[in-house]
N, C-alpha and C positions, 0 to 999 in steps of 0.2 A: 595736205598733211593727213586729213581724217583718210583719203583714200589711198594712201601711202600704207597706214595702219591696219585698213582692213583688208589691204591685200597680204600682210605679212601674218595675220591672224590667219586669213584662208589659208594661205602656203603652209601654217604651222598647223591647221590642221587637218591639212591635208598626206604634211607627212606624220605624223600619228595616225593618221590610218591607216596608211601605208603600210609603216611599221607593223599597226595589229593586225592587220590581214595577212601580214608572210608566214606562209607554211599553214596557211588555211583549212581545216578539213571542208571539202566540197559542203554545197547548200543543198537544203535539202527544199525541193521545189513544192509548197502548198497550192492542189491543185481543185482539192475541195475541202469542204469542212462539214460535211453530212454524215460525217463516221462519229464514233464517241473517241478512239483515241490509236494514237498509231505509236509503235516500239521504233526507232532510230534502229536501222543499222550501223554495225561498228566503224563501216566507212563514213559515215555521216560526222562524227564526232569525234575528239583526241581528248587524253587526258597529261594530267600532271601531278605527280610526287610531291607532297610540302609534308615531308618528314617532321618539322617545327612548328608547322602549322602560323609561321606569321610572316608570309610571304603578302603582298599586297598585291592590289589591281593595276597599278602602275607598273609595278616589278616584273607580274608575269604577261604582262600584253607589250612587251618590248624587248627585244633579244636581250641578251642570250637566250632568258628562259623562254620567250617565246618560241624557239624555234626548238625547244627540248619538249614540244607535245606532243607528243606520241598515241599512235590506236590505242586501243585497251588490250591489256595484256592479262585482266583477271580471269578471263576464262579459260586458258592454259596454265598461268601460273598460280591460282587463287588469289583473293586478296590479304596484299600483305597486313598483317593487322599491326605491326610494329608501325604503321602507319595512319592517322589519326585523320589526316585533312588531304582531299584530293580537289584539284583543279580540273575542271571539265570547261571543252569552247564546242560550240556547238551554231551551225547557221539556218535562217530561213530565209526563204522569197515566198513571197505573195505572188502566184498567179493568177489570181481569180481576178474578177471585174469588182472586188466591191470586197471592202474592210472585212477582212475576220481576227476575232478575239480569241488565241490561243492560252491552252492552260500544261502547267510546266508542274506537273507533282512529285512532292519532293519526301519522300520516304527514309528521311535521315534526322541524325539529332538535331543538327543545324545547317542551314543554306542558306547563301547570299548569290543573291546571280546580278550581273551589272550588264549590262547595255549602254553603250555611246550617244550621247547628245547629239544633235545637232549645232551646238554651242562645243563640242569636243568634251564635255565633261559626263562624268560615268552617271549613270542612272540607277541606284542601287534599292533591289530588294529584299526584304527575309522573309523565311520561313522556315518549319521544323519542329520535332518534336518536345523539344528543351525550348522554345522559344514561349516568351509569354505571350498569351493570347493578344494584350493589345499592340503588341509591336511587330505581330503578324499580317503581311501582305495578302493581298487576293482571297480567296475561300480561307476560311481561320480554323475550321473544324477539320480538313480535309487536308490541311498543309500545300495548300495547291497557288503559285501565283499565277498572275493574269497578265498581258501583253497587246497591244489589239497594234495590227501590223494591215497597215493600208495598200491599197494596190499595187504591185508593182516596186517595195519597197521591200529591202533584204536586209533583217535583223539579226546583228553577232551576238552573242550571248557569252560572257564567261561567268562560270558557273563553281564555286566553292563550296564543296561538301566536307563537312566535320561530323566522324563520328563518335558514339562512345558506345560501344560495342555490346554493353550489357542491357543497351536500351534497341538500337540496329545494329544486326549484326548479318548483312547481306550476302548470298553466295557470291555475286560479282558484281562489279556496274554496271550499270544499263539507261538508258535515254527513253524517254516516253513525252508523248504532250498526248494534249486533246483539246477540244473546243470548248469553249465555257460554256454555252448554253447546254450543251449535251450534257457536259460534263456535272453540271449545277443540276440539272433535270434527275440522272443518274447518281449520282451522289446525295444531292438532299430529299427527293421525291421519292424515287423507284425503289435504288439498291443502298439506301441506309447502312454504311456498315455497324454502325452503332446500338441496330435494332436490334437483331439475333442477338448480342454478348445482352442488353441490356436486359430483355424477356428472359433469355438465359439465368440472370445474375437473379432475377425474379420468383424466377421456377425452382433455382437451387436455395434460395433463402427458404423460401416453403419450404421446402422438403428439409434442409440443417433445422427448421425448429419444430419438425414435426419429428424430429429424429431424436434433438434433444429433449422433447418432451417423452417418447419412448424412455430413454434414458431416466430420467427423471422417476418413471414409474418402475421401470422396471431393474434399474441400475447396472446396468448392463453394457460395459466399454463400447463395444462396438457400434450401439447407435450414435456415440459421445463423437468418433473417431469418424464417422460417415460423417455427423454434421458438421465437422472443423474440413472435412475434405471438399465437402459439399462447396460451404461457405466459402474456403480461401480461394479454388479454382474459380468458381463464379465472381467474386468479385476482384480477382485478378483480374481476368479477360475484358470484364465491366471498365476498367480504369482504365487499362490497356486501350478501348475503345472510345472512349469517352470524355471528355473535356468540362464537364459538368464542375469534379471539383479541382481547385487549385487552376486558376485560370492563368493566374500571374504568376506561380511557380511550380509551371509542370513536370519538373526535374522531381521534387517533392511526391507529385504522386507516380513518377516511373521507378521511383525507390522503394514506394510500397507498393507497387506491383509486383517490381522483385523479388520483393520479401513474403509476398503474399502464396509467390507461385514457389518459393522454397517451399514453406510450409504446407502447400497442396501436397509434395512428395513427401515429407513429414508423414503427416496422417494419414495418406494414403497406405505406408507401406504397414501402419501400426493399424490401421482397418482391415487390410487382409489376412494381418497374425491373427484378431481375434475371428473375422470370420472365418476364415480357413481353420481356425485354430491349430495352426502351426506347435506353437508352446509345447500342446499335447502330442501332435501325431510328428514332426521333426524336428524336437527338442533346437538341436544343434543349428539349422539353420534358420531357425527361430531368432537365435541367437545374431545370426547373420544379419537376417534384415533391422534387428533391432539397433546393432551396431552402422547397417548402410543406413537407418535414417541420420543417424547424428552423422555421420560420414557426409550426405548429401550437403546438408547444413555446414560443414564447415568446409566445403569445396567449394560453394557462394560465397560465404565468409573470406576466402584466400584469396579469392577472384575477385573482388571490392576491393582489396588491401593492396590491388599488383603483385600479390606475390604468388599466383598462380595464371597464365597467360589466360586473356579472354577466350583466345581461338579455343583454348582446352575443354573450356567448364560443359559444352555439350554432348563431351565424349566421357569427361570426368565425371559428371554428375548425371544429369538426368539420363544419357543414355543405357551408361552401368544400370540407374533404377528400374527403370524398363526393362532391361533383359533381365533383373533377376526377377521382376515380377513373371516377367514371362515363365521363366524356371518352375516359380513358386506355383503357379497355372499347372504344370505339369505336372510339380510334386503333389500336387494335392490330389492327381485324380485318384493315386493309392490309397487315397483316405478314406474310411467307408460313408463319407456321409456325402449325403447329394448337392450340399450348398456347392461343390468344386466343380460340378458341369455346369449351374449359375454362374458363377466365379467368373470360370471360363468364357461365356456367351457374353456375360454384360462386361466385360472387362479387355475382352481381345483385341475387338477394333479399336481403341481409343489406344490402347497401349503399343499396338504395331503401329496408328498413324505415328506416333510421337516418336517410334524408334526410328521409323524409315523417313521420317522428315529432318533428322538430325543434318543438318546442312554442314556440320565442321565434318563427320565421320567421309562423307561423299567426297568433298573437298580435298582434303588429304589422299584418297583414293585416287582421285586423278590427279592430284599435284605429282604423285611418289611413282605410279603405275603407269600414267596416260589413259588410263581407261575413261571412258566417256561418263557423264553423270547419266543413269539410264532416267529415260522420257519418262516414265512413271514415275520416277523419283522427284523430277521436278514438276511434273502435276501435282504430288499431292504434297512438296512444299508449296509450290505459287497456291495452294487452292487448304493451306493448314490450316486456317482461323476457322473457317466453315466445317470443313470433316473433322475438326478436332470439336469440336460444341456440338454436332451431330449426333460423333460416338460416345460427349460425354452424357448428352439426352439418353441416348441408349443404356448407357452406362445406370444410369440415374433410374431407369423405368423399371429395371432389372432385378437392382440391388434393391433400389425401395420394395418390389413386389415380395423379396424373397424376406428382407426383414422384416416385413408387414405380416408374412406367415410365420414369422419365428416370437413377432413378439404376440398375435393372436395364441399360440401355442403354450409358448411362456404365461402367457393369461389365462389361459386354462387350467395350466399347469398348477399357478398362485392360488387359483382361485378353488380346483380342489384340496389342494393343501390346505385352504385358508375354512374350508368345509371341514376337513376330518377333522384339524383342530377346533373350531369351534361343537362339535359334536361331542371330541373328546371333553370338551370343559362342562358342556351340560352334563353330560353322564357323569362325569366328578364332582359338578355341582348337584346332581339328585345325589348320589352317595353324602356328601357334606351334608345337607338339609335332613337327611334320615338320621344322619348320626346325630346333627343337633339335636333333633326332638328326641331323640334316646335320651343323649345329655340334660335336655333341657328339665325336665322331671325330677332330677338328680340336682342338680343344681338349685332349682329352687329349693329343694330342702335343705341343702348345705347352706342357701344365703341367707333362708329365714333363723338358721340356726347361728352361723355368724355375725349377722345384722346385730343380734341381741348382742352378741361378744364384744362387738367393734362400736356399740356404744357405750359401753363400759369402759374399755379400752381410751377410748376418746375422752370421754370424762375425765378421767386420771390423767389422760395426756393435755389436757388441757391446764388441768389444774397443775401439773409439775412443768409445763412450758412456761406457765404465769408467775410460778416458785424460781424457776431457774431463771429467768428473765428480770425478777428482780434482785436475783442474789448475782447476776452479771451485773446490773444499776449499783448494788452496792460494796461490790468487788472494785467499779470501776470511782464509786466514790472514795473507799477505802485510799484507792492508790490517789486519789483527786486531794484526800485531805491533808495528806503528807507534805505535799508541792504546795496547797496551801498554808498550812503552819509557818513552810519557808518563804512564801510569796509574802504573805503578811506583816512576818517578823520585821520586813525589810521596811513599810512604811511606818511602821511603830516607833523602831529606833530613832525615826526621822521627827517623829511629834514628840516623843522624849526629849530627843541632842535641843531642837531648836525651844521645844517646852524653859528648858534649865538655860538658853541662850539668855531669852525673853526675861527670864529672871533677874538675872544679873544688870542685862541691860534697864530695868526697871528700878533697879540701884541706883544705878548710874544717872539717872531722869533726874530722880529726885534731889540727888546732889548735884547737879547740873543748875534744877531752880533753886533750889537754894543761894547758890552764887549770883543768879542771875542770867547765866548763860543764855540769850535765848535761842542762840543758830544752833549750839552745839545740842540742843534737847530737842530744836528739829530733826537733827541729823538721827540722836538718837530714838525720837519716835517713827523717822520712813523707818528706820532697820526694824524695830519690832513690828511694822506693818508687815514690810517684807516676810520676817518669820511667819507673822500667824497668817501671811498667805500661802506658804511654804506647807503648813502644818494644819492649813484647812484640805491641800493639794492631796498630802497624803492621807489625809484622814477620809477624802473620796474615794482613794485609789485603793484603802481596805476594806471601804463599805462595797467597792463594788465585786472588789473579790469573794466576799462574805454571801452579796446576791447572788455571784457566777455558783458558789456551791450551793446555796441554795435552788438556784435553778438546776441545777445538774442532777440533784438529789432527787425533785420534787415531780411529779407526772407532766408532762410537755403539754400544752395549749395546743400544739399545732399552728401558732399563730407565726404568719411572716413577719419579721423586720426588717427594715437598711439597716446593713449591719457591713464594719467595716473589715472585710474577711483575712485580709494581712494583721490588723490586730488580733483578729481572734485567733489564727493560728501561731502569732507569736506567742500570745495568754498560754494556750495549750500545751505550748511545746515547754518551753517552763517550768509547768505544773508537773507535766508527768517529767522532764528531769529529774527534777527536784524531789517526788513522789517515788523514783527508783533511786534518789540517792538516799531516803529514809529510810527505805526498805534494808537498804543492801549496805553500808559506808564503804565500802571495797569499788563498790560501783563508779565506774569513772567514763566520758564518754564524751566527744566534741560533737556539739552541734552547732551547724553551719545555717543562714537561711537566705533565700534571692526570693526577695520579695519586688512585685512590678508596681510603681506607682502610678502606674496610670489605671488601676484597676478599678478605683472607687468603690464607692457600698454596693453591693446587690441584695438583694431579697431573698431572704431563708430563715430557717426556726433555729438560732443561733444555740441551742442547746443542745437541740439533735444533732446541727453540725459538728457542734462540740464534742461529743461522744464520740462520732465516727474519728473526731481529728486526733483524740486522745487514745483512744483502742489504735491505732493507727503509729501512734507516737510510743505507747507500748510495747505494742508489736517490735518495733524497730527497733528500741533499746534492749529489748529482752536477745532479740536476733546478734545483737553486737557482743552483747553482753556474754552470750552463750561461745561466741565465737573466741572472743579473749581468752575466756577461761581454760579453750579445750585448748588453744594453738599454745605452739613453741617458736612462736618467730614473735622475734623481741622490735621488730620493725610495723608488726599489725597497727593500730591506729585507730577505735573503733570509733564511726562516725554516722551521723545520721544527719540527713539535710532534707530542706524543705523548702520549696519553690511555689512561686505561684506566678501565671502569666497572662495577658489576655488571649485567647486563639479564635479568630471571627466574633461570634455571639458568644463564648461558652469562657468561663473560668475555668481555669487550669490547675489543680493541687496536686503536687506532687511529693511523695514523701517515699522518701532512698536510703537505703541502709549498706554498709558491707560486710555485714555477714554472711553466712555459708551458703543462701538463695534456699530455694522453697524446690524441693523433688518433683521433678516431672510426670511421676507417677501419681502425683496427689494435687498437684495446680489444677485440677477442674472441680476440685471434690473442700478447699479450701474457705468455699460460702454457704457452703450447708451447714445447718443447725448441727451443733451438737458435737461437729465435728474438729480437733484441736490436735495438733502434737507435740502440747507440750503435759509433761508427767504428770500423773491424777493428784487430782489435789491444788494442782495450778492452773486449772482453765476452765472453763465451763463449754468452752467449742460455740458460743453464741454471739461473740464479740463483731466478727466479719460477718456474723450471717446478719443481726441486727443495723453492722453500717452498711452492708446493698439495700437491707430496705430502706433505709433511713434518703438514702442517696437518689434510690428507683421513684418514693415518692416528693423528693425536689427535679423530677423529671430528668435526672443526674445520669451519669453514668459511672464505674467502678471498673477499673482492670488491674491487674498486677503484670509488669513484664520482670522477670528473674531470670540467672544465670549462674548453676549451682558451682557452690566454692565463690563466687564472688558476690551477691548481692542481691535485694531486690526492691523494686520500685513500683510503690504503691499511687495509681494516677484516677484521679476525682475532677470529673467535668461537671461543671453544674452551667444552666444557660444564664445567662444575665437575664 
């Protein structure tokens, strides 16, 4: 039975090879391995079409499709780019006497190539440039797998290449191997390709911060615009070469290499407006290239999005840029200045390699013409990476040389500038110093003469600052005692009512014991307790108002208390009610209050505060007051409120009025001595200049915010 089995396993797979061997491309006979690498001719190999890209290794290694492989047709017809995944089968023999390790480089975004077991089952490898480093076969840096093919022994290979065009974008297929040992010695030892872009990337970073630093001193676009040109080319080419960063998602950094190398033609083109200075000498086509940078940038932009073909972007974009730079080369040499034969010398070769290595322009040529790609052409693309960082060296040695004479120049230039004007200012300063001492002789006579005035002056102002300061204390008591009369009235009645209650019920006592009553004489002795605690209550709450004027009246200690600041600014508001409704009986006005209880006592000179709260409470009823009088709308409402809240460390007083607001012309001028507007005879102008002080030294703060025709809002921070 078991040898039943394994003959039916040989026969099955023997025909699977069968099958993948029909329609073979010939092998190609390894006869040595002392070369570094040999290119396949096109009869060596066949390709295949996967338009969908998800054709499998079973599907195309057995008819039909196998027998649809076909030579390569890209170098007549070009490569279709509507085409994304191409199948390649390819053979070897071993002729030598003795095992060689061949190597299979793979110059695309992604490749899988399989080889057949011995077991009949597929052998599969990857590589590529989308591939992450650790899921890459054979050499990882170099995209290259490995094979090692024993004497005498002939390896098929089917081989799946996947492109994305914006990362490779190849003139046509092609077939290469080489021997690992050569190939590893020449790759990682000898011809590094990653060493050039990397010193490259090196060389231009010097030079973008030795440009921005020009810049910097001298502010000057054009070094700004060399070292973003500098910078984005070099580490373009740098990331392009390099596997350094993003090891496991190299797609990631071929997006910013993308993007990097837009931006190289970016600033490139805006580097040679300013140093050609186009702007000035060809206005109009100034304009031109300003408009091809953003053009460039949004022809990458289209081409990311498929909505402009890949095959186009090197005809679309960088090639256009390049010929107009070239143009721009030519227009300049009209121009009188000699930076444009610079221009020209550091700029030509780099900008022709890049024009004439355009691989899509060539391609179309011969797709449409038949014309051949000329041999130079495909020298100095197979040979771009290298003569492009060549001529951008050139490029680099050129530009820097000549900016390095414009910014010594420009240095010169500041620096006599920066000479006359300092000369200029000494020479203005001896003029000033002479006029001084003229002046100065003159002057002290005039100040020994007003010295004596201005203390005189002073003395009287001293003495009528001390006058007027207390005829504000006693203007402000004046209105203080009004609100008192009325605050008082109100506990008096209350020791009177309950006074004559007490009486009666003391009547009542007595005729109570008499009968003998004795519950009912308890009942009636709690109620007289109750009164005379009633009428001991108020008889506190008129002494203290008595003290409140007395303090108000009498010179301030300076001394802090706890003091409970929502009482006192209820006491206050009150008083001066009450104090303008003495004045005035016409006088009518709602006052509102939001007081915060979580506020507790703070520390302050409770009479000072008083002042400022009541000049404050003045203020706002006189402002309402004025405003009633003058209006004809029967809907007005005159109202003044007062708030207080906690905000972090600081108490909050707020006191709002709606009245006609305070003129924008004079809210800076409204805390100055002396200064008032309301009509002589009713202000002294000292009221706000005394509550800032009062405020500035509880470490306070004082503002008004207003808004004329409607109102304004007097706010008082003090810290807890």
């Amino acid at each position: 039975m078991k040898k039943i089995l394994g003959l039916c396993i040989f026969f099955t797979f023997l025909f699977i090879k069968t099958i993948a061997q029909n329609n073979l491309p010939p092998v190609y006979e390894i006869t040595t391995d002392t070369i570094l690498s040999v290119k396949l001719d096109d009869s060596y190999w066949q390709m295949l079409e996967d338009p969908k890209g998800k054709r499998t290794i079973d599907e195309i290694s057995r008819p039909p499709l196998a027998d649809q492989f076909h030579t390569n047709t890209t170098k007549s017809k070009g490569l279709d780019y509507s085409v994304r995944t191409f199948w390649l089968r390819y053979r070897f023999i071993n002729s030598m006497q003795h095992a060689t390790r061949i190597t299979i480089p793979e110059d695309v975004t992604n490749a899988d190539l399989y080889t057949l077991t011995s077991n009949g089952k597929w052998d599969h490898k990857t590589t590529g440039a989308t591939v992450p480093w650790s899921k890459r076969d054979g050499f990882k840096r170099i995209t290259t797998v490995i094979y090692t093919i024993q004497p005498g022994e002939q390896l098929l290979i089917y081989e799946r290449d996947s492109f994305d065009y914006l990362i490779n974008s190849p003139d046509f297929l092609y077939i290469t191997f080489g021997f690992a040992d050569n190939v590893a010695q020449d790759g990682y030892n000898k011809n590094d390709p990653s060493i050039l872009p990397s010193f490259l990337f090196g060389l231009f970073l010097l030079a973008a911060l030795f440009n921005l630093y020009f810049f910097v001193i001298v502010g000057e676009r054009v070094y700004l615009f060399f070292s973003l040109t500098l910078f984005f080319r070099g580490f373009s080419r740098f990331l392009y070469a390099n596997d350094i960063f993003f090891h496991e998602h190299p797609l990631v950094k071929w997006n910013i290499a993308n993007v990097c190398a837009m931006f190289f033609f970016f600033f490139l083109l805006h580097f040679l407006r300013y140093f050609l200075e186009t702007y000035k000498y060809f206005p109009r086509w100034d304009k031109y290239l300003t408009g091809l940078s953003i053009y460039n940038a949004i022809v990458f932009v289209l081409t990311l999005v498929n909505v402009i073909p890949v095959q186009f972007q090197d005809i679309l974009g960088p090639s256009v840029v390049c010929f107009s730079i070239l143009i721009t080369l030519v227009l300049s040499l009209r121009s009188p200045r000699k930076a444009a034969w610079s221009a020209i010398v550091a700029a030509l070769p780099v900008i022709f390699i890049m024009s004439i290595s355009s691989p899509a322009l060539f391609r179309y040529l011969n797709q449409y013409t038949g014309l051949p790609i000329p041999a130079f052409v495909e020298w100095i693309t197979n040979r771009l990476t290298v003569l492009e960082q060549i001529g951008l060296i050139w490029l680099l040695v050129f530009f820097s040389w000549s900016l390095f004479e414009r910014y010594q120049q420009l240095q010169k230039k500041i620096t006599q500038e920066t000479l006359a004007k300092e000369r200029l200012v000494k020479e203005k300063e001896i003029e000033r110093i002479q006029l001084i001492e003229l002046q100065k002789v003159e002057l002290e006579k005039t100040v020994d003469e007003r010295t004596a005035e201005l203390k005189n002056s002073l003395n009287e102002l001293r003495s009528t600052q001390a006058q007027l300061i207390q005829s504000e204390k006693m203007a402000s008591l004046g209105e203080l005692t009004a609100g008192i009369a009325h605050e008082i009235q109100n506990p008096l009645n209350f020791v009177n009512n309950f006074s004559e209650v007490n009486d009666e019920l003391i009547s009542e006592l007595v005729d109570e014991v008499d009968k003998g009553n004795t519950e009912e004489v308890k009942t009636i002795a709690e109620d007289i307790r109750q009164n005379l605690e009633k009428i001991n209550h108020h008889g506190k709450r008129a002494d203290a108002i008595v003290k409140g004027m007395l303090q108000h009246s009498r010179q301030t200690s300076g001394t802090k208390e706890s003091t409970d600041i929502n009482a006192l600014c209820d006491e206050y508001l009150r008083l001066s009610y009450h104090g303008m409704r003495a004045k005035d009986k016409s006088f009518n006005a709602d006052f509102k209050t939001d007081f915060d209880e979580n506020i507790g006592k703070i520390n302050i000179v409770p009479q000072d505060i008083g002042r400022v709260l009541l000049n404050l409470y003045n203020n706002a009823f006189y402002a309402v007051s004025a405003k009633a009088s003058a209006t004809t709308n029967n809907n007005y409402k005159p109202t003044v409120s007062i708030q207080t809240k906690k905000v972090n460390n600081n108490i909050e007083i707020k006191v709002t009025d709606n009245g006609n607001g305070i003129l924008q012309n004079i809210i800076d001028k409204i805390f100055q001595p002396f200064f008032t507007t309301k009509p002589t005879g009713e202000g002294t102008g000292l009221g706000l200049s005394l509550s800032y002080d009062i405020i500035k030294a509880h470490a306070g703060e004082i503002k008004v915010e207003t808004k004329e025709k409607e109102g304004s809002a007097f706010i008082i921070k003090l810290p807890i």
